[in-house]
Every structure is written in C-alpha cells, then in structure tokens.
C-alpha positions as CSV (number, residue, x, y, z in Angstrom):
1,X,-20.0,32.4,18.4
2,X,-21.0,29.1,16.8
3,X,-24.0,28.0,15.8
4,X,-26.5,26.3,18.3
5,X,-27.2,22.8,18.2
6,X,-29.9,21.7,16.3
7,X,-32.3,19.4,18.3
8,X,-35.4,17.8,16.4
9,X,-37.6,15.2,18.7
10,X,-41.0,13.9,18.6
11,X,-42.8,10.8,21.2
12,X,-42.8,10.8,24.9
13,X,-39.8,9.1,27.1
14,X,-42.8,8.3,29.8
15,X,-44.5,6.1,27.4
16,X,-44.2,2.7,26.3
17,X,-42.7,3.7,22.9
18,X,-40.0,6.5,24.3
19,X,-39.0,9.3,22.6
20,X,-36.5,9.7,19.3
21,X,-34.2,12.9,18.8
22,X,-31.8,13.8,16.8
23,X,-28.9,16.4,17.9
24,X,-26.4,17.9,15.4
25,X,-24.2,21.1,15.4
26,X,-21.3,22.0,12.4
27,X,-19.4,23.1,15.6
28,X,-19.4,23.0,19.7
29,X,-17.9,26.6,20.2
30,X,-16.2,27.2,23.2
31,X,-17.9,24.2,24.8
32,X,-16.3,20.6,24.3
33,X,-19.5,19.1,23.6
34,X,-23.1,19.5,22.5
35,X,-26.2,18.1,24.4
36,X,-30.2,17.7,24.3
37,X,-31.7,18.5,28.0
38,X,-35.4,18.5,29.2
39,X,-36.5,18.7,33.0
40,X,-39.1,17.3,34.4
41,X,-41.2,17.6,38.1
42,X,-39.3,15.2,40.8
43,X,-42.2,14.5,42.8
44,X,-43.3,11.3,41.5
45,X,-39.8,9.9,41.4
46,X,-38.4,11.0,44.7
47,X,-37.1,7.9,46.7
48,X,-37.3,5.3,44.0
49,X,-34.3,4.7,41.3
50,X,-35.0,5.5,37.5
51,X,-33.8,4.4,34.7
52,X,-32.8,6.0,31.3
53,X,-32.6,4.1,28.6
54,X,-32.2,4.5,24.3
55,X,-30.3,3.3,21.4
56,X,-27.8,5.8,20.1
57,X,-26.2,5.9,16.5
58,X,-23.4,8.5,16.2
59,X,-24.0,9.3,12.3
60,X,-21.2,11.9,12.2
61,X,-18.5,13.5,14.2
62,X,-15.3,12.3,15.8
63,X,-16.7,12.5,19.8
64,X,-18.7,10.2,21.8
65,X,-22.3,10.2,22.7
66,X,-23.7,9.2,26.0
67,X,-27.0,9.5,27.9
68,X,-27.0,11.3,31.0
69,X,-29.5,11.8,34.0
70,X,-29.1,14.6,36.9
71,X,-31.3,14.8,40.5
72,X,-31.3,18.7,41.3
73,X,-32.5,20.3,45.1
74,X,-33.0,23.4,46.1
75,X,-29.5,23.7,46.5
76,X,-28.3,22.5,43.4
77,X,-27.2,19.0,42.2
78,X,-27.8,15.9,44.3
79,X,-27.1,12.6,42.5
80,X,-25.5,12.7,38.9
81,X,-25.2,9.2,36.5
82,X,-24.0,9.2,32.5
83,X,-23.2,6.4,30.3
84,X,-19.7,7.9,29.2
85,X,-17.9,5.1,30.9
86,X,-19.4,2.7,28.0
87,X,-19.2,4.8,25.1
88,X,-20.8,5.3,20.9
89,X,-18.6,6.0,18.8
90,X,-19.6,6.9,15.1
91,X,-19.3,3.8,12.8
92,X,-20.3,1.6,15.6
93,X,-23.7,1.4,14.5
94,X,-26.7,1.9,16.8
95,X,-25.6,0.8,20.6
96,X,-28.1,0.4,23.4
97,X,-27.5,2.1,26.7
98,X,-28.7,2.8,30.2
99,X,-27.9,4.1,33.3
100,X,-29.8,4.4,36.7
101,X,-29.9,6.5,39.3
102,X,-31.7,7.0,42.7
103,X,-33.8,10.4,42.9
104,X,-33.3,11.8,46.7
105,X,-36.6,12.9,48.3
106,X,-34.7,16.7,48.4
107,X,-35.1,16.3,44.8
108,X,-37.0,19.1,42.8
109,X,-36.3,18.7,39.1
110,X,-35.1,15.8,37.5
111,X,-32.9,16.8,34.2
112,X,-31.7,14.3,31.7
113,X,-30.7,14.3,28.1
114,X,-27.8,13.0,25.5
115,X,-24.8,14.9,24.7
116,X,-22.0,14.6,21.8
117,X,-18.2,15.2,22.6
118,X,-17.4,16.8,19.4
119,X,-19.4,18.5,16.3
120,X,-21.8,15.6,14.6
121,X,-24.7,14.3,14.6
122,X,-26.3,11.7,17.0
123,X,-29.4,10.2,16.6
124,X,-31.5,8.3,19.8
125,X,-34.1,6.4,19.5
126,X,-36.3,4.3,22.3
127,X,-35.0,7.1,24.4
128,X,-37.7,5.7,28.1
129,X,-37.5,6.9,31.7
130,X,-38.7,4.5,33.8
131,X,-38.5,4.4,37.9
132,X,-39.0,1.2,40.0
133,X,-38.3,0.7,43.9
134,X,-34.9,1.6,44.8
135,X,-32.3,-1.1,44.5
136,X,-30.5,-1.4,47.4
137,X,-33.7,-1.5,49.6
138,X,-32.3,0.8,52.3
139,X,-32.4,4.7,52.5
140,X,-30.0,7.2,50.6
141,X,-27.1,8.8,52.2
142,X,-29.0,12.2,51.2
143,X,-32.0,11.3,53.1
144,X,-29.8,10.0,56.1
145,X,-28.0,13.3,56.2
146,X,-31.2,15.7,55.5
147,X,-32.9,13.7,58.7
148,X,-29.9,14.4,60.9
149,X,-29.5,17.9,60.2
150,X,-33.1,18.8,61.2
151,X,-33.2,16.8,63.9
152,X,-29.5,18.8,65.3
153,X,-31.3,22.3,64.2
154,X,-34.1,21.5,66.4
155,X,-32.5,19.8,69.2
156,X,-29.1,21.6,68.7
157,X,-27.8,23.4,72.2
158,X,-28.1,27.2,71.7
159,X,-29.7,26.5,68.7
160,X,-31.6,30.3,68.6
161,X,-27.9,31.6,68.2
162,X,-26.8,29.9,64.9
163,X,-27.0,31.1,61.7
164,X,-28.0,28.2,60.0
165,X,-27.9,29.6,56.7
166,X,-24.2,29.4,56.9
167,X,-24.5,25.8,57.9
C-alpha cells in the first residue's frame, strides 16, 4: 500500500484571501491520481452557481493538476465540473484556473478540492469559493425534474399501489 498523500493548508476559501494547500505523495498506489477534498453544508448555495477559483503550480511530478467541484443529494452526485480540460503541467509555472458550477436545490453537501494525475507535488494558492445568481437565469433541469416527479407521485393514478422506492 503506498503512502497517503500528504496535505498541508492553512486560510479559508470563503474569505477574501482563499485558502493555500499544498498536496504531495512519493506515489498514487493503485489510484491514478492523488487529490485534496473538503465538504461543506449546501444550504446556502442551493440554486445559485459557484465558482472555484486558485492558482496552481505543479512543483514535481509528471501528471496534471486540476481543481474540481461536486453537488451531492441524498442520492448521490448531482452536478460535477473540473478544470482538466485546461490543464498545469509542472514547469509551466503557476496557472490560474476556475470552473463554475450550479448547485441544485436537492443539493446536501457541496465537495470540492484539487487533485494530481501522477506522484508530485502541487501547490494552490488563492484557492476562493464564491456563489453569485445563477447564470442562465432560468431553473435547473434537476429542479425541473424533482418538481415533476412529486407532482406525478401525488397526482399519479393508482398512486397508493406503487412502490416508489423503485422509481
């Protein structure tokens, strides 16, 4: 088994300021990358889009780094966004990156964090989550689809004979 990562952070990615870590590992075991995660409550960013946002510096390793950030319900994953797409590769000096995503009001934990596609080093700084209205103005898909199947279980014909836990 190999080692564990090694995360060492200090600041607050709600403040002004953010948040700086720094994750290394000599090794990603059987996984093909290493990563930094925290949670944090959903409530106050259901229905609104956030943004992630920090300056990576891959100091060692051959992989990639990349921010990510994750919406989670009751049922598991919601809405998923990641900055792989636009890569840092080590040598490229410190790159700044972002992504956005809009948080579901089914949304219970909100997860986000940095990860590293091979053994290194990556060091983030100015890592800030921020959440403004939602972009496109209208409603999610999610929240479309959560509306519709409530109203069908409670209008639904027959509805006292379906087992809606198999729905």
């Amino acid at each position: 088994m190999a080692p564990a990562p090694i995360t060492a952070g200090s600041g607050d990615i709600l403040k002004t300021g953010g948040a700086a870590l720094t994750l290394s590992a000599e090794s990603t075991g059987t996984e093909k990358f290493i990563g930094a995660v925290t949670s944090l409550d959903a409530g106050p960013f259901q229905g609104r889009e956030v943004r992630l946002a920090g300056t990576l510096l891959v100091r060692d390793g051959a992989g990639t780094a990349a921010l990510w950030v994750r919406a989670d319900g009751a049922q598991g994953r919601l809405a998923f966004a990641n900055s792989a797409g636009a890569p840092v590769y080590a040598g490229a000096g410190p790159q700044a990156r972002e992504v956005q995503l809009y948080i579901p009001s089914g949304t219970t934990t909100l997860k986000l964090g940095v990860t590293l596609s091979s053994a290194g080093r990556v060091d983030v700084e100015h890592l800030v989550l921020t959440a403004g209205p939602a972009v496109s103005g209208a409603v999610s898909a999610y929240d479309m689809l959560e509306n519709a199947l409530s109203t069908i279980r409670a209008h639904a014909l027959n509805a006292g004979s379906v087992d809606w836990d198999v729905c």
